[in-house]
N, CA, C and O of each residue as an XYZ file, in Angstrom:
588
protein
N     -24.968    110.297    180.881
C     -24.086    109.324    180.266
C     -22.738    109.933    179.943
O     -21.675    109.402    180.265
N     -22.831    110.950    179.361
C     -21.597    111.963    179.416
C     -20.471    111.658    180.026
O     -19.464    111.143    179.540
N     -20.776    112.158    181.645
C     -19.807    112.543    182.567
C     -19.133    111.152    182.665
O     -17.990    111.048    182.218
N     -19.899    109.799    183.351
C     -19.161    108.464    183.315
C     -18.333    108.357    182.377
O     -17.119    108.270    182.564
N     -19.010    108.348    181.016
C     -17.679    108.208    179.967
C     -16.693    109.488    180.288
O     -15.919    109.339    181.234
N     -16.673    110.355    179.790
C     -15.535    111.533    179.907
C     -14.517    110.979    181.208
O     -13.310    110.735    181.213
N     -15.414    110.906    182.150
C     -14.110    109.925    183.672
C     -13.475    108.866    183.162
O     -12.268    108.660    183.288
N     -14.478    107.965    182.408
C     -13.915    106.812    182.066
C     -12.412    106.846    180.871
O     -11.434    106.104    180.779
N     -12.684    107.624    180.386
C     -11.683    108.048    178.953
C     -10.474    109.190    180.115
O      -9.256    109.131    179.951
N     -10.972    109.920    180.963
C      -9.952    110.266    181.675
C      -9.091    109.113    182.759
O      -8.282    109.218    183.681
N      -9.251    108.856    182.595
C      -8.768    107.340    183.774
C      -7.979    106.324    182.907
O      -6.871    105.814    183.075
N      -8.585    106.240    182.266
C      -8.390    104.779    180.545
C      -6.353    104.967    180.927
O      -5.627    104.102    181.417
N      -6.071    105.984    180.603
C      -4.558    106.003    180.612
C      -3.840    105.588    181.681
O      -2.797    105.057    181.298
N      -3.974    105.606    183.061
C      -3.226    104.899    184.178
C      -3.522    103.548    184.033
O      -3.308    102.941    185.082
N      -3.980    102.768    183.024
C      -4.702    101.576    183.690
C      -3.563    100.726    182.195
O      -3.393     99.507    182.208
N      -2.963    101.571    181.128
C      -2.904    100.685    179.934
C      -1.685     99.749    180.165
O      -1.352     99.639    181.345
N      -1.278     99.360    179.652
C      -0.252     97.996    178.934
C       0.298     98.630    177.941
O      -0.516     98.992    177.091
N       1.451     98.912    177.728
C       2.174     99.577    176.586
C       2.937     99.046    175.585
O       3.586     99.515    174.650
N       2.658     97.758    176.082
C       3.403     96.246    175.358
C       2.896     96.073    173.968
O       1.696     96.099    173.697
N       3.802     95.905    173.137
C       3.292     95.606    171.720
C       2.777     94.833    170.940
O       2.722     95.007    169.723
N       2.254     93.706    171.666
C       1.234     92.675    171.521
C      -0.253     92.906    171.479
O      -0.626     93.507    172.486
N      -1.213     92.622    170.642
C      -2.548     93.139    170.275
C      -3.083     92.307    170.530
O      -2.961     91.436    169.668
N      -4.271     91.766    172.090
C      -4.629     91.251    172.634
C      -6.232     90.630    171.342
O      -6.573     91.182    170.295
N      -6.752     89.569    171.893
C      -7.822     89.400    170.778
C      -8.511     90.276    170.785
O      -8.889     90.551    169.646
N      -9.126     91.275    171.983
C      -9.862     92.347    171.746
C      -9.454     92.944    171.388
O     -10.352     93.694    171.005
N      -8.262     93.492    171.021
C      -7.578     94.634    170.414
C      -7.791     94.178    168.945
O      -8.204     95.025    168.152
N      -7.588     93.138    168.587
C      -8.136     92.965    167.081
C      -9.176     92.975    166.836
O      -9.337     93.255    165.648
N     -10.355     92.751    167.532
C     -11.504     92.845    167.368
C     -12.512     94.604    167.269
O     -13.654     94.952    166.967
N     -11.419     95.175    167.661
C     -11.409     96.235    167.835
C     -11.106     97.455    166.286
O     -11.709     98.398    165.774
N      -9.694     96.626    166.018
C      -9.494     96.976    165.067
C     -10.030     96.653    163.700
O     -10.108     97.467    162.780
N     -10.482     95.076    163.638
C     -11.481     95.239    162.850
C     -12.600     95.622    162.931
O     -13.268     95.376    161.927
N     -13.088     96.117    163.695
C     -14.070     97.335    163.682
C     -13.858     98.744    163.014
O     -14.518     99.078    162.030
N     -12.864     99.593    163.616
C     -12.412    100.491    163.117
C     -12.247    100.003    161.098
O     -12.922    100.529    160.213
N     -11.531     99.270    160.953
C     -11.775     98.642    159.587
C     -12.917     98.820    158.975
O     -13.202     99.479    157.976
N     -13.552     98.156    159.686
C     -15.076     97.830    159.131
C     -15.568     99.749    158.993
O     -16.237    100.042    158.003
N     -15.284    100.633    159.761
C     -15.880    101.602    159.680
C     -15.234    102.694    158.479
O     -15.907    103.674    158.159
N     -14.078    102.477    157.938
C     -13.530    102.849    156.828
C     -14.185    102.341    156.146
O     -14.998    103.167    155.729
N     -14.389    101.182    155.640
C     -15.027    100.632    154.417
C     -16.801    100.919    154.707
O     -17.470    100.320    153.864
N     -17.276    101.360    155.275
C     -18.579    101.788    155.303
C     -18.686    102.893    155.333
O     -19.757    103.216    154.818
N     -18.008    103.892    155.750
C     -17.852    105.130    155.358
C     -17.864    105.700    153.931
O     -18.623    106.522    153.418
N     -16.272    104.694    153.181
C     -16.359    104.920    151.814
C     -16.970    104.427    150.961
O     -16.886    104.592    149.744
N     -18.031    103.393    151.920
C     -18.929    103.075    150.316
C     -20.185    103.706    150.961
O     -21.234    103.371    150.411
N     -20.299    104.537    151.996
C     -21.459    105.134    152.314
C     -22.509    104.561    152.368
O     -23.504    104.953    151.760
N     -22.458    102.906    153.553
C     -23.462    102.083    153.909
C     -23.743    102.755    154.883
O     -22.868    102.838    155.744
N     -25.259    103.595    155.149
C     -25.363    103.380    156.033
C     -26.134    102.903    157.039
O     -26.238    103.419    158.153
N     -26.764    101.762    156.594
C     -26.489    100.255    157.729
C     -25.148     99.590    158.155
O     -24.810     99.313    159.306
N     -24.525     99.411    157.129
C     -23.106     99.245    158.062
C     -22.675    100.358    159.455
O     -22.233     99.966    160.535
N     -22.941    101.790    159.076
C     -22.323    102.640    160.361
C     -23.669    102.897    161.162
O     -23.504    103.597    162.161
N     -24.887    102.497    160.940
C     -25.922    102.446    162.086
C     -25.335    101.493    163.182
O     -25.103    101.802    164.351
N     -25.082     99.909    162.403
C     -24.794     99.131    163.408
C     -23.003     99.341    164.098
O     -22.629     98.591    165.000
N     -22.315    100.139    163.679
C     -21.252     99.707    163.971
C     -20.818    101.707    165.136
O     -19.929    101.990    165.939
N     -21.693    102.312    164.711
C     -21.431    103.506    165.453
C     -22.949    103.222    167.130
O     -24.025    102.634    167.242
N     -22.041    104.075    168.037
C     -23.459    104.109    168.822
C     -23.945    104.879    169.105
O     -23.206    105.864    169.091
N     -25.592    105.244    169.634
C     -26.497    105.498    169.147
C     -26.194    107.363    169.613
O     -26.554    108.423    169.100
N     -25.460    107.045    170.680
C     -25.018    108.700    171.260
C     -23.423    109.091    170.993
O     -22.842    109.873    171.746
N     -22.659    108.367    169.651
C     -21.848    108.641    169.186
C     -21.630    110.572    168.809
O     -22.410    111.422    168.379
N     -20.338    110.603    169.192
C     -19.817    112.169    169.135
C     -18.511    112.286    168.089
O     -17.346    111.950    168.298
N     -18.927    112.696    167.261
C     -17.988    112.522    165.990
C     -17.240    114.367    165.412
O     -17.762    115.235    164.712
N     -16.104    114.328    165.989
C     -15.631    115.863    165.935
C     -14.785    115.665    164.581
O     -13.966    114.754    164.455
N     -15.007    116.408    163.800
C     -14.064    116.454    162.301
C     -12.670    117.291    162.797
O     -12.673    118.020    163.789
N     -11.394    117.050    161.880
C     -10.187    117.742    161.371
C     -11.098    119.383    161.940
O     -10.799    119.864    163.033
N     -11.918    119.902    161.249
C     -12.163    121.417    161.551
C     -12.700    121.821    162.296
O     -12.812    123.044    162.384
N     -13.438    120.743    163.418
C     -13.867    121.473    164.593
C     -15.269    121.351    164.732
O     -15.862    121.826    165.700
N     -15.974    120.587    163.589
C     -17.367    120.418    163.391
C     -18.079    119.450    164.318
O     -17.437    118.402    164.241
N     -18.606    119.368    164.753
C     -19.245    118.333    165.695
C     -20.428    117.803    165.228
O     -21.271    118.617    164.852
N     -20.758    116.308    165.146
C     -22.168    115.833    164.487
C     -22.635    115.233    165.500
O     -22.164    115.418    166.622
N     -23.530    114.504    165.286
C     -24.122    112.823    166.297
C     -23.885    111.613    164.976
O     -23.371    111.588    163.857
N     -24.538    110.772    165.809
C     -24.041    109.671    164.404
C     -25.518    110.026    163.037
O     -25.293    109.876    161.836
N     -26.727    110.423    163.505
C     -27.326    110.510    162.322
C     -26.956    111.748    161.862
O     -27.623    111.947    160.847
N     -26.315    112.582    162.057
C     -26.139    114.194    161.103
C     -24.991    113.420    160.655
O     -24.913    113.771    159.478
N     -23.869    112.425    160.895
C     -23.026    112.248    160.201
C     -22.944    111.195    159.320
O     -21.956    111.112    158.591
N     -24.084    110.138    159.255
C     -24.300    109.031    158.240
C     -25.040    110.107    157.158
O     -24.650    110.069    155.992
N     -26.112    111.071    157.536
C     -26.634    111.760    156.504
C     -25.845    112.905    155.151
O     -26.012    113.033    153.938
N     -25.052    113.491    156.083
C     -24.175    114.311    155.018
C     -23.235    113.240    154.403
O     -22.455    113.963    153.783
N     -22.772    111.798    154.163
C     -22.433    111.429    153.570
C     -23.036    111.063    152.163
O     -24.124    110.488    152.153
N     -22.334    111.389    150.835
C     -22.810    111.741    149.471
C     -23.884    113.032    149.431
O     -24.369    113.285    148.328
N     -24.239    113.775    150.456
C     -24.810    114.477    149.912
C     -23.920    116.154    150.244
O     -23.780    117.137    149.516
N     -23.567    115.935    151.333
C     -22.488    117.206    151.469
C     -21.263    117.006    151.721
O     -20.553    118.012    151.682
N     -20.655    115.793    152.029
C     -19.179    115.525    152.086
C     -19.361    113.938    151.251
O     -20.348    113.210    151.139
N     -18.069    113.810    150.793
C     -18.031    112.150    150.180
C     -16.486    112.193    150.365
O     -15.697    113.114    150.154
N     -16.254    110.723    150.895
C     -15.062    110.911    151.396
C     -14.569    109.709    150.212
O     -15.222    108.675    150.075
N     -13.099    110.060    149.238
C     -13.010    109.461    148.066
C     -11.635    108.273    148.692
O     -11.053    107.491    147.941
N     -11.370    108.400    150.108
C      -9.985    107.735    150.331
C     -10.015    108.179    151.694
O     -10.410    109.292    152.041
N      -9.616    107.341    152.406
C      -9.160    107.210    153.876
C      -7.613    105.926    153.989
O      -7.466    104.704    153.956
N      -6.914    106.907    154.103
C      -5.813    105.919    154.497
C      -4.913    106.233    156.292
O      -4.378    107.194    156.845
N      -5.250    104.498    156.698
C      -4.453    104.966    157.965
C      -3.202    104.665    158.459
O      -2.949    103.810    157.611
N      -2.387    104.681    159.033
C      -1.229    104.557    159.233
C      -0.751    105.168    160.893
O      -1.079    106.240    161.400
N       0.144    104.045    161.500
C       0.835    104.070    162.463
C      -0.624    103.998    163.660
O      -0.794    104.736    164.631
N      -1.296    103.152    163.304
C      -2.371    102.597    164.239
C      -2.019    102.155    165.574
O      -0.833    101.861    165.729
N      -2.711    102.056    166.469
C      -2.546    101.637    167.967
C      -3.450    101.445    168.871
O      -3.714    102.445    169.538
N      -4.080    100.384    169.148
C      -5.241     99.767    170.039
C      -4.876     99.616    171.807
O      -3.856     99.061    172.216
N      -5.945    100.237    172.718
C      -5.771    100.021    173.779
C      -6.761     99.675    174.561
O      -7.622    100.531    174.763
N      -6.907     98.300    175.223
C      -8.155     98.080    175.469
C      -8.407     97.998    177.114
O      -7.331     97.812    177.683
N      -9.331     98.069    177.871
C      -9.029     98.053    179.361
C     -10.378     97.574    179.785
O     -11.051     98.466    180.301
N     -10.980     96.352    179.704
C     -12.667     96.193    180.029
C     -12.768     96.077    178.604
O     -12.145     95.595    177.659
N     -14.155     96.930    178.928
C     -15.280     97.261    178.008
C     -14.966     99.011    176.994
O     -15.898     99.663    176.524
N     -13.825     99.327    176.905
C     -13.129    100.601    176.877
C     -11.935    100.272    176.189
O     -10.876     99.736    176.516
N     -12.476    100.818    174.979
C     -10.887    100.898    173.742
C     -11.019    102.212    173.110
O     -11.940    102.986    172.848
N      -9.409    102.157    172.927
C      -8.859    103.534    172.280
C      -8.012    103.267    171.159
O      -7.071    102.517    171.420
N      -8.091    103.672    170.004
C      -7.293    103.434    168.966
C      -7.174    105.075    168.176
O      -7.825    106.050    167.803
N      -5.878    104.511    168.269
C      -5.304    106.124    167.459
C      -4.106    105.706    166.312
O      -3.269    104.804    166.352
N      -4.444    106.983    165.036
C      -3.843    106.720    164.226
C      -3.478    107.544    163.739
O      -4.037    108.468    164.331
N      -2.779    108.025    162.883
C      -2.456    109.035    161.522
C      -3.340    108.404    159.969
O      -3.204    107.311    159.419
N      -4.495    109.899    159.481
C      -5.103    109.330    159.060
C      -5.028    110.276    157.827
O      -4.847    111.461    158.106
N      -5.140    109.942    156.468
C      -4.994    110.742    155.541
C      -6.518    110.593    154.806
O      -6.871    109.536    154.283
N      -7.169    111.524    154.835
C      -8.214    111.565    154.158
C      -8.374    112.651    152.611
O      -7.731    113.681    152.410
N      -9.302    112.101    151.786
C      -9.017    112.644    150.359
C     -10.597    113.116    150.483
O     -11.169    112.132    150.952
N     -11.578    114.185    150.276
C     -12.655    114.206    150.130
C     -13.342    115.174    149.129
O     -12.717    116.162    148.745
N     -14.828    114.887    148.613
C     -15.310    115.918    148.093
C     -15.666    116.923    148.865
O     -16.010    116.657    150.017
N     -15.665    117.945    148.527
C     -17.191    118.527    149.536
C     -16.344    120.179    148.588
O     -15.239    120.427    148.105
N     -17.671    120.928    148.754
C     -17.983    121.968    148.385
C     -17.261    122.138    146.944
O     -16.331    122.923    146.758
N     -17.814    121.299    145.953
C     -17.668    121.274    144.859
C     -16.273    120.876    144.246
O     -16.013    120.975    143.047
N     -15.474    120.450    145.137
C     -14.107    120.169    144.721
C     -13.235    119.137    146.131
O     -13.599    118.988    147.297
N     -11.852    118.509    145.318
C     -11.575    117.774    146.267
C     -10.676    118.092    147.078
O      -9.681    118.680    146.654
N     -10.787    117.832    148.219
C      -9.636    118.415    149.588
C      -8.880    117.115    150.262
O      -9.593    116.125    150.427
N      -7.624    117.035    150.631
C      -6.931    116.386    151.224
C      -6.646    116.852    152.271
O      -6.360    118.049    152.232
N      -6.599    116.244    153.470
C      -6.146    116.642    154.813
C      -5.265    115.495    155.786
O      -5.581    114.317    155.615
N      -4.477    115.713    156.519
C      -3.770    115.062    157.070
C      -4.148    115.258    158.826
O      -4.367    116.360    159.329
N      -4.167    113.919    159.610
C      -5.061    114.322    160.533
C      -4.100    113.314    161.293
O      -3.128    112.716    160.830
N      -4.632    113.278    162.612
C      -4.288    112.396    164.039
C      -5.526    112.018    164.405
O      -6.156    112.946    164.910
N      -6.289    110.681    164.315
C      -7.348    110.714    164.837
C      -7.211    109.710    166.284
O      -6.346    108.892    166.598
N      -8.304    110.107    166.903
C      -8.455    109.286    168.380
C      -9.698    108.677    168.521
O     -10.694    109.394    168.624
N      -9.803    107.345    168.544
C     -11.424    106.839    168.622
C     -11.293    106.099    170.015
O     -10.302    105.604    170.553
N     -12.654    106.187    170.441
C     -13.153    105.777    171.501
C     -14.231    104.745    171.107
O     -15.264    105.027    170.500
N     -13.904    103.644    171.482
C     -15.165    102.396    171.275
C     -15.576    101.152    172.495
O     -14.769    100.312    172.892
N     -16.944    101.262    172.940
C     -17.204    100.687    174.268
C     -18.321     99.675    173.867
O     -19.405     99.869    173.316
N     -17.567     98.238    174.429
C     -18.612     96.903    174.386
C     -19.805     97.065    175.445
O     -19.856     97.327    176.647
N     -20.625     96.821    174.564
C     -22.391     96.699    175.338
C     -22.522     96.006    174.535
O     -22.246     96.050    173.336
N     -23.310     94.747    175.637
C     -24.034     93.667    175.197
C     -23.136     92.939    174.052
O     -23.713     92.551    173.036
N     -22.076     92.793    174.161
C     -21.178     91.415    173.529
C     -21.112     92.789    172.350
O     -20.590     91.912    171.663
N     -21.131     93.928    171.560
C     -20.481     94.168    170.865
C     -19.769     95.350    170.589
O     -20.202     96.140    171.429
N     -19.057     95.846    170.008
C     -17.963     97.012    170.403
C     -18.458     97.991    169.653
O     -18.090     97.619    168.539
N     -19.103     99.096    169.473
C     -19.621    100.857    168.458
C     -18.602    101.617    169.189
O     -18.052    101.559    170.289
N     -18.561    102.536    167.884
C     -17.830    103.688    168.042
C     -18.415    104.801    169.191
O     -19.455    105.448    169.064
N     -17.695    104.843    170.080
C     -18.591    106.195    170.964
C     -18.372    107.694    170.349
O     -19.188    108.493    169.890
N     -16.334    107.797    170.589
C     -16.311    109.377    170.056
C     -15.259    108.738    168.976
O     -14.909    107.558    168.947
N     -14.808    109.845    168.042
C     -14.402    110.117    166.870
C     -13.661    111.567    167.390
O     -14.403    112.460    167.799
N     -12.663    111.714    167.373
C     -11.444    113.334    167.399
C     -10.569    113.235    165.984
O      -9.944    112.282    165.520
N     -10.693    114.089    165.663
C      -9.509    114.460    164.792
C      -9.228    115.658    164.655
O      -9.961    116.639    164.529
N      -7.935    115.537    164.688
C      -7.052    116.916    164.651
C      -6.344    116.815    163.637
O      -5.888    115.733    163.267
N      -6.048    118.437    162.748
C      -5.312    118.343    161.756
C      -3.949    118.862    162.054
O      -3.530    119.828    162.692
N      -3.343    117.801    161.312
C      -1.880    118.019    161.153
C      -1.575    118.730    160.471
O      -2.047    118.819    159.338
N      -0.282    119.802    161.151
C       0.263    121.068    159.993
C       0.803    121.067    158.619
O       1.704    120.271    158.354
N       0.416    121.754    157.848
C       0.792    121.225    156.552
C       2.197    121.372    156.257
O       2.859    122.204    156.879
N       2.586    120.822    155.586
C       4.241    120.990    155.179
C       4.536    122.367    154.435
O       3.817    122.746    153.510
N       5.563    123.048    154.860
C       5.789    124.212    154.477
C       6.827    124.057    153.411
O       7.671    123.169    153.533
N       6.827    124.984    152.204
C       7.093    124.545    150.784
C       8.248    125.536    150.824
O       8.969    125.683    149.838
């Protein structure tokens, strides 16, 4: 399953529309991504069972790599994420194959205290069977401002 997707996400870019109009799937899309902030931070997770899929690849800001159950599980118990804010969002849809990328500011607990990080994230989300899950999750951290 891998390799198809990885082609498919390599290809995705010759095929887009760069036009600034957000097609209905592109909103549908984005309220998804929505929907997955607010289940994140209230740490449903039945909301991110149904809304991630089942061979979801979720890479953190540091390089960590989960599946979707190592990453519904460490929520409240080894990371708690207290704020997710996104900004300068962008949906691209082609088929059954969307990409949305954003600048994402996250506020979190983890290891006994709270950390802020500033990130670029890239999601990958593919319709099966009439509905759209998260496949991959990237984020990269942005350099911090020098004082």
């Amino acid at each position: 399953m891998a390799a198809p997707l990885l082609a498919g996400v390599l290809a995705f870019p010759l095929s887009l529309d760069a036009g600034p109009a957000v097609s209905a799937a592109g909103k549908q899309v984005l309220a998804i991504n929505a929907a997955l902030v607010t289940a994140v931070l209230k740490q449903d997770a039945a909301a991110l069972q149904d809304l991630m899929a089942d061979d979801l690849l979720y890479v953190h800001g540091d390089g960590q790599v989960r599946g979707k159950q190592a990453f519904i599980e460490q929520l409240g118990t080894h990371l708690t994420y207290k704020s997710i804010e996104l900004s300068d969002e962008t949906v691209r849809v082609d088929g059954n194959l969307a990409v949305v990328s954003a600048k994402a500011a996250f506020l979190v607990f983890e290891h006994g205290g709270n950390a802020s990080t500033q990130t670029r994230i890239t999601r990958v989300f593919v319709k099966n069977r009439g509905r759209w899950r998260l496949t991959l999750h990237q984020a990269t951290r942005l350099p911090q401002p020098k004082n």
